[in-house]
C-alpha positions as a Markdown table, in Angstrom:
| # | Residue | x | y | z |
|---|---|---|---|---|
| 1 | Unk | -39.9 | 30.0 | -32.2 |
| 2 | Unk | -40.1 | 34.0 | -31.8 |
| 3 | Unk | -36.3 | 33.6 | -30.4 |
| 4 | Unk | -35.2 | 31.3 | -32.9 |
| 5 | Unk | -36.9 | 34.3 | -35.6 |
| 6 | Unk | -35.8 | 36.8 | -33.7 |
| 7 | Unk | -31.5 | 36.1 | -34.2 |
| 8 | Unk | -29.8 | 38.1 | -36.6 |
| 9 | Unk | -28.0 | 35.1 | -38.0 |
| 10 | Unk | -31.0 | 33.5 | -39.5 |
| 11 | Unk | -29.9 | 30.5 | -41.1 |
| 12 | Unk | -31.7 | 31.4 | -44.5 |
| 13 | Unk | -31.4 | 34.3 | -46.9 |
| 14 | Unk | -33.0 | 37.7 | -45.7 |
| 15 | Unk | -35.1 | 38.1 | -48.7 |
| 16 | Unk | -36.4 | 34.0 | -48.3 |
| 17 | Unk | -39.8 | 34.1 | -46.7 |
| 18 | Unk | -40.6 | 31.6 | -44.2 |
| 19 | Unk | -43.6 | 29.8 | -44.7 |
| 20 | Unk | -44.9 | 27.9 | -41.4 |
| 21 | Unk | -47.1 | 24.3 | -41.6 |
| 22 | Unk | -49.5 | 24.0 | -38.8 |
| 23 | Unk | -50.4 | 20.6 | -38.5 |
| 24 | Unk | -52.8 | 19.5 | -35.9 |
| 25 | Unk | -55.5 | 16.5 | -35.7 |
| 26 | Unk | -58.3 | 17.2 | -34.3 |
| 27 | Unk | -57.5 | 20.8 | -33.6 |
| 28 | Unk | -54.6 | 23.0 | -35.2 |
| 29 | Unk | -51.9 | 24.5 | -33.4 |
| 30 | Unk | -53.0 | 27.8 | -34.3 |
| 31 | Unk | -56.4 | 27.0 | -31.8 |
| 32 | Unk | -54.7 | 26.1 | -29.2 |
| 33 | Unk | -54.1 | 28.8 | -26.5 |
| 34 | Unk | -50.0 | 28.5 | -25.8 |
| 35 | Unk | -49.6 | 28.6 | -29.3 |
| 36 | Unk | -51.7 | 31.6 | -30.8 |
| 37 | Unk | -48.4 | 34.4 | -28.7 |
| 38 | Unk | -46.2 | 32.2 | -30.9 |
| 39 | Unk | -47.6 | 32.1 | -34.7 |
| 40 | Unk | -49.2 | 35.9 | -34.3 |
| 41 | Unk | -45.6 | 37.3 | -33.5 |
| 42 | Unk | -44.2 | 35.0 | -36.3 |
| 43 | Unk | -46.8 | 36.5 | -38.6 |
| 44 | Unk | -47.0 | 39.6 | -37.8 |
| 45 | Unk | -43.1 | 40.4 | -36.7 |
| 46 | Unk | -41.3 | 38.6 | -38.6 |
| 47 | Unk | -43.7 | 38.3 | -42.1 |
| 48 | Unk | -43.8 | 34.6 | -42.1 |
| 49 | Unk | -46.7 | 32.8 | -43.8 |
| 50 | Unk | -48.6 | 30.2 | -42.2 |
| 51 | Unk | -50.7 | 27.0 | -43.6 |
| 52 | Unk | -52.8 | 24.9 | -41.5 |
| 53 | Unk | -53.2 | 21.0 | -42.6 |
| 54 | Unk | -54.8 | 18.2 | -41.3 |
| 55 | Unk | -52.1 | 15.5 | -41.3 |
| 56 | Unk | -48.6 | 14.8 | -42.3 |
| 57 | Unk | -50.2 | 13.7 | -45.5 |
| 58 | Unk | -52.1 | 16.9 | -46.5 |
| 59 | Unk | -48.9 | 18.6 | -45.4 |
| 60 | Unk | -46.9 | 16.4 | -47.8 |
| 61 | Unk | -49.8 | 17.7 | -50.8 |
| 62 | Unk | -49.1 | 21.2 | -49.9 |
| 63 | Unk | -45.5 | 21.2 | -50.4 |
| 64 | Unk | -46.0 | 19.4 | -54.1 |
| 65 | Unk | -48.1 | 21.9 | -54.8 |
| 66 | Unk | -45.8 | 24.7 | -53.7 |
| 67 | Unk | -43.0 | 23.2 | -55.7 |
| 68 | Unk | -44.9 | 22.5 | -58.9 |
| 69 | Unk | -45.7 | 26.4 | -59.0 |
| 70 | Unk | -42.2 | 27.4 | -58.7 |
| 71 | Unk | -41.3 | 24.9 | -61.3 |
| 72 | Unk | -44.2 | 26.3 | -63.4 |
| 73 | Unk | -43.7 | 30.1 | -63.0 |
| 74 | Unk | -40.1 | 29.6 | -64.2 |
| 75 | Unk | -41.6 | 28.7 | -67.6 |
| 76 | Unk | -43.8 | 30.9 | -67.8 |
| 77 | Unk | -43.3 | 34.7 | -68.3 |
| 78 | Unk | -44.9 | 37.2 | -66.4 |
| 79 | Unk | -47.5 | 38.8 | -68.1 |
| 80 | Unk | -47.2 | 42.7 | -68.1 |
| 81 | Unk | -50.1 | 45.4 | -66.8 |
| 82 | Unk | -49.5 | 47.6 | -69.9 |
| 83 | Unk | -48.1 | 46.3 | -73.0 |
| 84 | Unk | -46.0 | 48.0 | -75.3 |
| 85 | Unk | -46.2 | 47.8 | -79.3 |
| 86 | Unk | -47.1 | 44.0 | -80.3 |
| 87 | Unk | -48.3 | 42.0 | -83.1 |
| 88 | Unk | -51.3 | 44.4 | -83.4 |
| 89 | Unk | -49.1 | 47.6 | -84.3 |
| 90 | Unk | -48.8 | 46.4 | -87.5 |
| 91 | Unk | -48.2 | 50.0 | -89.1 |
| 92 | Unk | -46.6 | 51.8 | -86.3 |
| 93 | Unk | -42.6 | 52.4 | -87.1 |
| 94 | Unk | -40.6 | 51.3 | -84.4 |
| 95 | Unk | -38.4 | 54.2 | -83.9 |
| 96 | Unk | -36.9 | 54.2 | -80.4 |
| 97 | Unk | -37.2 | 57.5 | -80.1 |
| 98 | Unk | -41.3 | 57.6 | -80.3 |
| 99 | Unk | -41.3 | 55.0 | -77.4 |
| 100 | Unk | -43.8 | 56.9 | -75.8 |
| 101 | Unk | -46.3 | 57.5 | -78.1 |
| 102 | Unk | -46.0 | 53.8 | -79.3 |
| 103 | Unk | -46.7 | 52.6 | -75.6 |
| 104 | Unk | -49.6 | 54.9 | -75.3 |
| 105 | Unk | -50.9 | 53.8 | -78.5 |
| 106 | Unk | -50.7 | 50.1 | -77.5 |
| 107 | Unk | -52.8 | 50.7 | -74.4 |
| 108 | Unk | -55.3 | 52.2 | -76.4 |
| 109 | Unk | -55.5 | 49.1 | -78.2 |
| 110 | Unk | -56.3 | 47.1 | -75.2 |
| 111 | Unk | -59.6 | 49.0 | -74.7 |
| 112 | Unk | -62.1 | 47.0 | -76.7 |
| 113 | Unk | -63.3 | 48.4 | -79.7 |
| 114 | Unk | -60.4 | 50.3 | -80.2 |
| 115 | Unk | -58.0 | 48.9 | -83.1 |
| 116 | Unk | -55.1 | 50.1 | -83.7 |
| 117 | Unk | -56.1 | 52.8 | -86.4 |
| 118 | Unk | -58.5 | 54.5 | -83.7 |
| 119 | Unk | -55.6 | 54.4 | -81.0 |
| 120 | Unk | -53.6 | 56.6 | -83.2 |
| 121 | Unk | -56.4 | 59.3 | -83.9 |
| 122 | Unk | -57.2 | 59.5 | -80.4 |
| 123 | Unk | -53.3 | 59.9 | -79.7 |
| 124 | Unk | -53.7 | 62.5 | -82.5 |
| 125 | Unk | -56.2 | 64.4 | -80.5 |
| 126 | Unk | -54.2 | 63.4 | -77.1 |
| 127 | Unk | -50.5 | 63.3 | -77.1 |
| 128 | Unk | -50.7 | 61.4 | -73.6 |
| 129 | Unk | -52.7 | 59.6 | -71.3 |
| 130 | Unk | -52.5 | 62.7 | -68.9 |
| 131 | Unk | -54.1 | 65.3 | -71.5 |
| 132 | Unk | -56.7 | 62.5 | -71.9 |
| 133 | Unk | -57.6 | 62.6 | -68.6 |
| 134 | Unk | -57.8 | 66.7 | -68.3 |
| 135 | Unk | -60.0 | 66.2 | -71.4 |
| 136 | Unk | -62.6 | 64.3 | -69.8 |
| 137 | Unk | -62.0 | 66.1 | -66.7 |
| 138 | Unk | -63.2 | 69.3 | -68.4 |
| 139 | Unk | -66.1 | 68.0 | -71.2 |
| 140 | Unk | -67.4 | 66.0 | -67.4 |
| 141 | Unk | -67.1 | 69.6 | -66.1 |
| 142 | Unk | -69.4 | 70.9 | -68.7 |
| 143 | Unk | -72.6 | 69.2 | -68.3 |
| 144 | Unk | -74.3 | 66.2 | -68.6 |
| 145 | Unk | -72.0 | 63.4 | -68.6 |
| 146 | Unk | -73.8 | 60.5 | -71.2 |
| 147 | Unk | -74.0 | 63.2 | -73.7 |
| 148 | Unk | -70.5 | 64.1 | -73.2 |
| 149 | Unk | -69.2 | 60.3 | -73.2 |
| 150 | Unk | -71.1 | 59.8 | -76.5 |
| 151 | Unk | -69.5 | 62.5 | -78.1 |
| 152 | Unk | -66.0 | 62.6 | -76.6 |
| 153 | Unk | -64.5 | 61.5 | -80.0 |
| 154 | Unk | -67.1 | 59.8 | -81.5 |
| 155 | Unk | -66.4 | 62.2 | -84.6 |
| 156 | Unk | -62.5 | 61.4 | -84.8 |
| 157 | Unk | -62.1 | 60.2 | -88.5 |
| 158 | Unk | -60.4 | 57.0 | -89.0 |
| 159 | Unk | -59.3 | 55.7 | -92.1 |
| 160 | Unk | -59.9 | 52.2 | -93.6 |
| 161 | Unk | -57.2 | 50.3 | -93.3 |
| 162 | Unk | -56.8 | 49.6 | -97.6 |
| 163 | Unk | -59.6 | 51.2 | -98.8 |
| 164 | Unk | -60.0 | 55.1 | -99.8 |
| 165 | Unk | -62.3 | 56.4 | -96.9 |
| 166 | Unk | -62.4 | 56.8 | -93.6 |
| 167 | Unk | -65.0 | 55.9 | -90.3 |
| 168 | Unk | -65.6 | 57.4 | -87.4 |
| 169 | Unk | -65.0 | 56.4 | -84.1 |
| 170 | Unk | -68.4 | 56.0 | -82.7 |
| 171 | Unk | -70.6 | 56.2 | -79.6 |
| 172 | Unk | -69.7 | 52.8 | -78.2 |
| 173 | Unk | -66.0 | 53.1 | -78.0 |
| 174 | Unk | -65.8 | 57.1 | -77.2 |
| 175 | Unk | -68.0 | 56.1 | -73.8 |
| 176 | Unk | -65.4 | 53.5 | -73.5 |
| 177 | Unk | -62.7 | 55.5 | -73.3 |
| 178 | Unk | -64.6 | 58.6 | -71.8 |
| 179 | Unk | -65.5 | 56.6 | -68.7 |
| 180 | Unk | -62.0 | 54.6 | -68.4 |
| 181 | Unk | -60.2 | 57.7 | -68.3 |
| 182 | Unk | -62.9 | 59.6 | -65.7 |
| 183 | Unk | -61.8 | 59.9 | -63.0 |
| 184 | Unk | -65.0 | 59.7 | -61.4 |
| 185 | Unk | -65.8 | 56.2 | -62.8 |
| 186 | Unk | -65.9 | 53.9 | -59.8 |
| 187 | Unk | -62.7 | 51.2 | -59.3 |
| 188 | Unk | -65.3 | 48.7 | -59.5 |
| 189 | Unk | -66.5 | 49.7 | -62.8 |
| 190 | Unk | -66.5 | 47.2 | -65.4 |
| 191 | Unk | -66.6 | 48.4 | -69.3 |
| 192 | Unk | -68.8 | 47.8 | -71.7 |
């Protein structure tokens, strides 16, 4: 096998990635001393990915189930990390040229608690996700950080979306945003 993966005329597309079925009854190939050289070059040299089953049977299972998820994931579209303006930027003008600020706005909106009239007074206050980031930075820098997060914007103004008046932002969903954009906050961190 590691000559066969080895050639330079493999008899598959370079960018195709081999995917190796272990079958063995009662133990699998990949336990059995002569073998192990073999599969760890295989999946370590040459990136191919390995799948142990039990019987021709099982193996048969696996490669339906392979082939319905490629069928699948052709339907379906991949869903983005950070979204740009959707049906929730109801009032923002689509001008090409303000991509930017419309992008940052969106991801604001995916923070929970912040609609889409709060995104665009904290993008007010902070032109970009970077100046964000400095801000907390610097107010973290200062002191006490739950009195900080509290206050971060809490005071922004927002108005009400067809009624004369306005709101403010709020503890909740300045410490929101205070501790997603620290960059102190653990990966881990989950936001409540």
């Amino acid at each position: 096998m590691r000559s066969w993966l080895g050639t330079a005329p493999r008899p598959f597309d370079p960018d195709v990635r081999v995917m190796l079925v272990l079958v063995g009854k009662p133990r699998p190939a990949s336990a059995q001393q002569e073998h192990c050289a073999s599969i760890s070059a295989g999946l370590v040299g040459q990136s191919v990915g390995a799948v142990e089953v039990r019987d021709a049977r099982h193996a048969a299972q696996y490669v339906v189930q392979c082939a319905a998820s490629i069928a699948e994931s052709r339907k379906r579209r991949v869903p983005s990390r950070f979204k740009v303006a959707g049906v929730r930027c109801q009032t923002l003008p689509k001008d090409p040229q303000d991509k930017l600020r419309l992008t940052w706005i969106s991801q604001l909106m995916q923070v929970a608690g912040v609609s889409e009239e709060v995104a665009k007074v904290v993008a007010e206050r902070y032109p970009t996700p970077i100046a964000m980031i400095q801000a907390v930075t610097s107010a973290a820098a200062r002191g006490q950080k739950s009195g900080e997060a509290d206050s971060f914007v809490a005071d922004l103004e927002v108005p009400i979306r067809g009624k004369k008046g306005s709101r403010r932002v709020g503890p909740v969903v300045s410490r929101r945003l205070f501790e997603l954009f620290d960059p102190a906050t653990p990966s881990g961190h989950v936001l409540l």
